[in-house]
Structure formats: C-alpha cells, structure tokens
N, C-alpha and C positions, 0 to 999 in steps of 0.2 A: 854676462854683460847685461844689464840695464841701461833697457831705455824709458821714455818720455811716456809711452803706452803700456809697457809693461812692464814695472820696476816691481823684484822682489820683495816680498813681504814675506815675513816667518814671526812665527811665535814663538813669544821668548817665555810666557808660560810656568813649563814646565822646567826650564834651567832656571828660573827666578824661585819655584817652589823648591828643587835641589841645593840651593844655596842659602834658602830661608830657613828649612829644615834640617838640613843634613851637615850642608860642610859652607865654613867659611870662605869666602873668594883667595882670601889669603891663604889658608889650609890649602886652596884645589893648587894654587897657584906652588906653594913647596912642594908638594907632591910633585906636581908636574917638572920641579928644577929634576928631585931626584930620580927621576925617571929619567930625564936627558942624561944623569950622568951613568946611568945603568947602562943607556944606549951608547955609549961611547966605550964604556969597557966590555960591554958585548964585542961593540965593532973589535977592538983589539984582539979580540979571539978569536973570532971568525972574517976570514979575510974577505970572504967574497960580501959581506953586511957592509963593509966599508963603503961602497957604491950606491947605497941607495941613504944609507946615512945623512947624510948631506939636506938633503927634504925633509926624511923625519925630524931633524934636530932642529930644522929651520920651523917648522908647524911647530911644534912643543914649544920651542921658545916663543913663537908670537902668542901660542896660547897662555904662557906659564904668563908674559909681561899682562897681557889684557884681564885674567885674574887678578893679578898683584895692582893694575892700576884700577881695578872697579870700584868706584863710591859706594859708601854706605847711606842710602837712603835716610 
C-alpha cells in the first residue's frame, strides 16, 4: 500500500535493458501464454497443483496481457 509520504518507487532499468536486448515484449508475453497452458495440464496430473493454480494463472495471465499491451517506444 501507498501512501502520500511514502509511495513505492522501483526501477525499471534493468527490465527495459531485457527487453531492449534480449526478447520482445510480445515474445515475453507468448511465452508467458504457453507457460499458463503448461500450468493447466500440470494441474490435470497432479491433483493436489489444482489449489494453488488458481493465483498462479491469475499472475501469468496479468503478466502475459501487460507484455502483449507494452508500447514500443
């Protein structure tokens, strides 16, 4: 939580040079689809993965959209 005195600040840096270098936003951002679908046929195999699934899929998926909607400078 942020407040008015102390609002988070982070640097973005070094994810700006991983993306400028290495991989496309749109590249991190497939990846990250086909990773959720790995995590779902995991979950199918192992029953007790099913319970925590749910968060992971939810974090990957806001990750995978927030790559796939990044501008290109």
């Amino acid at each position: 939580m942020t407040t008015e005195n102390h609002p988070y600040h982070f640097n973005y840096q070094m994810l700006d040079q991983f993306l400028a270098n290495d991989y496309d936003p749109q590249e991190v951002g497939n990846q990250l689809d086909e990773i959720m679908a790995d995590l779902v046929d995991h979950a199918g195999k192992m029953e007790a993965y099913r319970e925590v699934l749910p968060s992971r899929y939810y974090l990957m998926r806001e990750l995978r959209d927030l790559f796939w909607k990044l501008p290109k400078a």
